[in-house]
C-alpha positions as CSV (number, residue, x, y, z in Angstrom):
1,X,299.3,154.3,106.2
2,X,298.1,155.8,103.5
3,X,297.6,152.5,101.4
4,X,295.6,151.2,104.1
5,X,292.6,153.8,104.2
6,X,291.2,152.5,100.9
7,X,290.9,149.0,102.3
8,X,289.3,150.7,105.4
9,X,286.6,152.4,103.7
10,X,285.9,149.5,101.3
11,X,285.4,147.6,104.7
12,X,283.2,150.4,106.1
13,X,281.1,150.5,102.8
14,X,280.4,146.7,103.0
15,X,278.9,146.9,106.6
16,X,277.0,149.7,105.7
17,X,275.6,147.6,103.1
18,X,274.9,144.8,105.5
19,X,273.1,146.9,107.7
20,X,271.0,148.5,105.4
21,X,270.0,144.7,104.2
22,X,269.2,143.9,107.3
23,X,267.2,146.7,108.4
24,X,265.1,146.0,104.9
25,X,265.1,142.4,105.7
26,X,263.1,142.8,109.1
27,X,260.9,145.7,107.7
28,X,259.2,143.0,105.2
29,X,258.9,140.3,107.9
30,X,257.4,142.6,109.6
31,X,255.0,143.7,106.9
32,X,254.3,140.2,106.3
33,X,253.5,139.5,109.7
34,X,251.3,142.3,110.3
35,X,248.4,141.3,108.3
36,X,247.7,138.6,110.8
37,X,247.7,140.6,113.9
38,X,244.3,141.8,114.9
39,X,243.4,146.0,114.3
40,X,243.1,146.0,117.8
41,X,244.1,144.8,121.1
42,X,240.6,143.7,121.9
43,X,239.3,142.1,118.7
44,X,239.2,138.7,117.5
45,X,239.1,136.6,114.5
46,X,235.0,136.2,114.3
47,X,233.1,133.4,112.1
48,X,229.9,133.3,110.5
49,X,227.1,130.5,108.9
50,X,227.5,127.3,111.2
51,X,229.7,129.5,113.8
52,X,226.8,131.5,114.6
53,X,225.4,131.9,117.9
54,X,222.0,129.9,118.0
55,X,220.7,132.5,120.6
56,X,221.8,135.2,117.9
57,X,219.8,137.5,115.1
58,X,220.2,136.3,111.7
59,X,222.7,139.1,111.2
60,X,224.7,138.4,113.9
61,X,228.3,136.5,114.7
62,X,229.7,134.7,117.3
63,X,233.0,135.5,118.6
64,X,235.4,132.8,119.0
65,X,236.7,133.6,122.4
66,X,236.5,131.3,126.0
67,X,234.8,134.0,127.3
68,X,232.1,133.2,125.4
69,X,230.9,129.9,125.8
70,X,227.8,129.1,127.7
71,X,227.8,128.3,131.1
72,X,224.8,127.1,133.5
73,X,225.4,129.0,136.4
74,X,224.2,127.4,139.6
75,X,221.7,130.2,139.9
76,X,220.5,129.2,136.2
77,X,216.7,127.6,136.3
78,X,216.5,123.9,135.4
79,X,214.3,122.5,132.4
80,X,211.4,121.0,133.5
81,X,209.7,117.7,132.2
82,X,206.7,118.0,130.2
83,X,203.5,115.9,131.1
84,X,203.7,113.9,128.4
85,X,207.3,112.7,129.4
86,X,206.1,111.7,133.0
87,X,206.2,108.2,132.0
88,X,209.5,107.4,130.2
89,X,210.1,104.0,128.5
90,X,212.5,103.1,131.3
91,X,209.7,103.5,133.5
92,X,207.7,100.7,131.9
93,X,203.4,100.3,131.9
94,X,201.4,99.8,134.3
95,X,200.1,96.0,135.2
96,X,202.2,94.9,132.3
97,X,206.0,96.1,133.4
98,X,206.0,98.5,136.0
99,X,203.6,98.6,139.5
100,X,200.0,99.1,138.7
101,X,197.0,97.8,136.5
102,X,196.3,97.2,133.2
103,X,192.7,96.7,131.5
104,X,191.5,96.0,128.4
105,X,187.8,95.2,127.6
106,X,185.5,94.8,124.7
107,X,181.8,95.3,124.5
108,X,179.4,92.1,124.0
109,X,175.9,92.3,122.1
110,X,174.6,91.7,125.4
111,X,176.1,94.8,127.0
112,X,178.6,92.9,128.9
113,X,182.5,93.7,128.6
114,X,184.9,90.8,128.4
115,X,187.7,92.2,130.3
116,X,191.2,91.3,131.0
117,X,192.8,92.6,133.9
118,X,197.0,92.6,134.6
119,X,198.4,93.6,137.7
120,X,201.7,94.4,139.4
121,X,202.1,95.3,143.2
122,X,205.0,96.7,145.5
123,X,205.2,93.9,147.1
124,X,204.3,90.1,147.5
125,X,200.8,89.7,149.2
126,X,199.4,86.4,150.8
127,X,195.3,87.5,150.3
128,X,193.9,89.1,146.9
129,X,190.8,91.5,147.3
130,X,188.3,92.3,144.8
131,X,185.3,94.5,144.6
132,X,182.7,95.0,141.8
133,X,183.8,98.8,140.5
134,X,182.0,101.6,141.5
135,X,180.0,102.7,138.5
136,X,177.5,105.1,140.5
137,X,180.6,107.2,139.7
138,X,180.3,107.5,136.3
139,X,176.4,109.2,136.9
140,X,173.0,109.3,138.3
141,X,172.5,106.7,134.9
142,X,174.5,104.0,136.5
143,X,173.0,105.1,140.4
144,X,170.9,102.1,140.5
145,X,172.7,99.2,139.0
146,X,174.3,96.5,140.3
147,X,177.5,95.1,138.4
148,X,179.0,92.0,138.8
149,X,182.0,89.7,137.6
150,X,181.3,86.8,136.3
151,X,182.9,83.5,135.2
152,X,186.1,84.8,136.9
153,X,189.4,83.1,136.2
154,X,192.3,84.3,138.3
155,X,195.9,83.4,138.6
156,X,198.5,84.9,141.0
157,X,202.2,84.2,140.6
158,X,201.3,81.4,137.7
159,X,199.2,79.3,140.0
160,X,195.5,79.7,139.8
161,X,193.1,81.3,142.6
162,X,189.6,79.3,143.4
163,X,187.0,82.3,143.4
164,X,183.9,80.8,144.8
165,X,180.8,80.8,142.2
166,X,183.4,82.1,139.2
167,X,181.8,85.6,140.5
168,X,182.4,88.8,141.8
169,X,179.2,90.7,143.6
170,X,180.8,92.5,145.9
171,X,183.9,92.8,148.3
172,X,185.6,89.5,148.1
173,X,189.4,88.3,149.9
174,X,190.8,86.0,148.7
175,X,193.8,83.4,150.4
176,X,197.0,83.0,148.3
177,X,198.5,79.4,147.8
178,X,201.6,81.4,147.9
179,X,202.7,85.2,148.1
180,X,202.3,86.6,144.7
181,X,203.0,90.1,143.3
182,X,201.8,89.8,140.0
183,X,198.1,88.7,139.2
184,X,196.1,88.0,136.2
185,X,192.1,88.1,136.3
186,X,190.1,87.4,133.0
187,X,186.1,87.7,133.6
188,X,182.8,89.0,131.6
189,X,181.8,92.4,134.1
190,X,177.4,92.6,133.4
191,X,175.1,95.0,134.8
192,X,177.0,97.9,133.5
193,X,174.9,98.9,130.5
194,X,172.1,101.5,129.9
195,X,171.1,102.0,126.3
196,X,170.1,105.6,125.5
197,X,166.6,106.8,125.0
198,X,165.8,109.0,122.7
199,X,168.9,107.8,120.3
200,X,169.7,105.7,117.5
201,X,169.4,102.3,117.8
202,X,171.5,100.2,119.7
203,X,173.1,103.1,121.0
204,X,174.6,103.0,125.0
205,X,176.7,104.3,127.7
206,X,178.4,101.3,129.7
207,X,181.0,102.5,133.3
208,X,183.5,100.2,134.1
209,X,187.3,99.8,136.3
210,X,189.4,97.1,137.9
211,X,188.2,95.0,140.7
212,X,191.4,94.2,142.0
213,X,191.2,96.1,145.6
214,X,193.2,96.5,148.3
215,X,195.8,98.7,146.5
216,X,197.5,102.2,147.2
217,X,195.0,104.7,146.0
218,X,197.1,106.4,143.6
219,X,198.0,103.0,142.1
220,X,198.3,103.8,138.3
221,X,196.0,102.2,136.4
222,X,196.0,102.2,132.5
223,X,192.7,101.3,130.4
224,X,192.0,100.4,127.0
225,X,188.8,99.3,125.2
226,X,188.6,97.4,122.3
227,X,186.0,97.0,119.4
228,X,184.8,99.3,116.2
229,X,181.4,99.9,117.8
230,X,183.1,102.0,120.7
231,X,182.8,105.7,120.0
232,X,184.4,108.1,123.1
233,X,185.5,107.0,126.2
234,X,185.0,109.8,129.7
235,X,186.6,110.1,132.7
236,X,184.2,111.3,135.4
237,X,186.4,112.4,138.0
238,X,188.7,114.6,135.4
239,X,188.2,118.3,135.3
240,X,185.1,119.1,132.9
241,X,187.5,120.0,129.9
242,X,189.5,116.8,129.9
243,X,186.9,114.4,130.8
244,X,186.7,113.6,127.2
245,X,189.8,111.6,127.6
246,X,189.9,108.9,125.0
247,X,192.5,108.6,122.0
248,X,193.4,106.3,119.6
249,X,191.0,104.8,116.6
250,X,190.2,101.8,114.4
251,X,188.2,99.7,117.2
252,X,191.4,100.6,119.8
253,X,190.4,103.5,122.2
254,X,192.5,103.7,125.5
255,X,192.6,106.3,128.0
256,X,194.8,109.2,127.0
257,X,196.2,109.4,131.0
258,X,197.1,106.7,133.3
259,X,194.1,106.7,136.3
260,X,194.5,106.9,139.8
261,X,193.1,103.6,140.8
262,X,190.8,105.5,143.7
263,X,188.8,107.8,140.8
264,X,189.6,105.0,137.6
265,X,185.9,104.5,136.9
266,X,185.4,105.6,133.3
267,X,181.8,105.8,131.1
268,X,182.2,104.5,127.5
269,X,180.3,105.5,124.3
270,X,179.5,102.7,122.4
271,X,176.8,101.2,119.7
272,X,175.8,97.7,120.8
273,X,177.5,95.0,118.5
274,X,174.8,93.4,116.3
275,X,174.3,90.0,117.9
């Protein structure tokens, strides 16, 4: 017996040793472990620089948590186009690509505008109308003239339209070899000039717009004019602060909004090209 109590205690001692490794063992692990765990149970690792919240002060941090990330309730209010994106690309121009009317024109020593007119309807249509445009619009200058369209060349759906005379004088249908949605007119528009008293030479106001009638009145209709003797182009029917509605430069003014073709008469600014 008693030879066996040394080999007891020497047994004892080594657990006791054991344990006490052990217990060290999982106290550093521990340790090590710790430094990653957050001071609290509700904070978070946070981020700064490119992390931060756009919406945030300079001085501020965004917290990397779900509950954090933006969501558009259905309450939320929706971003709304600006005027100037009305008409996307995909939506195409007017007389050219998409439904409407295109014109371009450019002022003659004469005071006639050769004029080149594109257009695009809804739908196929067996009878064109014209009509000379409505200058008295443009102002008590233009009250008493009487525009016309003259050597008038027309085609509708690539085949060509007879207009009797070559001119336009006032309303005019005409029949369609076949239905056609898009038409193209090319004619010199006179008895749209009045040069201005009283300023420097060769000075003048002209009014102009499509003749193509017949269409929806808020057709869109899109207008350029051509030629380094035009100076401003006006849009009567505007409000009095935007009626000064041309933009562009270097002999290429157009009409900063597309027209509704029911008020697209416009008044241009121009010096008479020296003959």
């Amino acid at each position: 017996m008693a030879s066996g109590r040394p080999g007891l205690a020497a047994t004892r001692r080594a657990v006791g040793i054991f344990v006490v490794l052990l217990i060290f063992g999982g106290a550093f692990v521990f340790y090590r472990l710790a430094t990653d765990l957050p001071s609290s149970a509700g904070s978070a690792p946070t981020t700064t620089g490119s992390a931060r919240n756009p919406s945030a002060g300079a001085g501020s941090t965004w917290v990397a948590t779900p509950s954090l990330v933006s969501r558009q309730s259905p309450s939320s209010p929706v971003p709304q186009r600006s005027e100037s994106t009305t008409l996307s690309p995909t939506q195409g121009q007017p007389g050219v690509t998409a439904v409407g009317v295109h014109l371009s024109a450019a002022p003659g020593a004469d005071g006639s505008f050769d004029v080149a007119e594109s257009v695009i309807l809804a739908k196929p249509v067996t009878t064109l109308q014209l009509r000379v445009p409505p200058i008295s619009e443009g102002g008590s200058t233009f009250g008493s003239m009487q525009p016309r369209a003259v050597a008038v060349q027309i085609s509708a759906g690539g085949q060509p339209v007879v207009v009797p005379g070559g001119q336009v004088t006032g309303d005019l249908s005409l029949p369609l070899a076949a239905p056609a949605s898009k038409v193209l007119l090319r004619y010199r528009l006179t008895g749209v000039t009045a040069r201005t008293a009283g300023s420097t030479a060769g000075r003048a106001l002209a009014a102009l717009g499509p003749i193509v009638a017949g269409v929806p009145a808020n057709m869109p209709v899109a207008i350029s004019i051509r030629g380094r003797t035009v100076l401003n182009l006006r849009c009567p029917h505007l409000r009095l602060g935007d009626q000064a509605c041309s933009t562009g430069s270097n002999g290429n003014l157009r009409v900063s909004s597309l027209l509704p073709w029911q008020q697209s008469v416009i008044v241009i600014q121009f010096n008479l090209p020296k003959p």
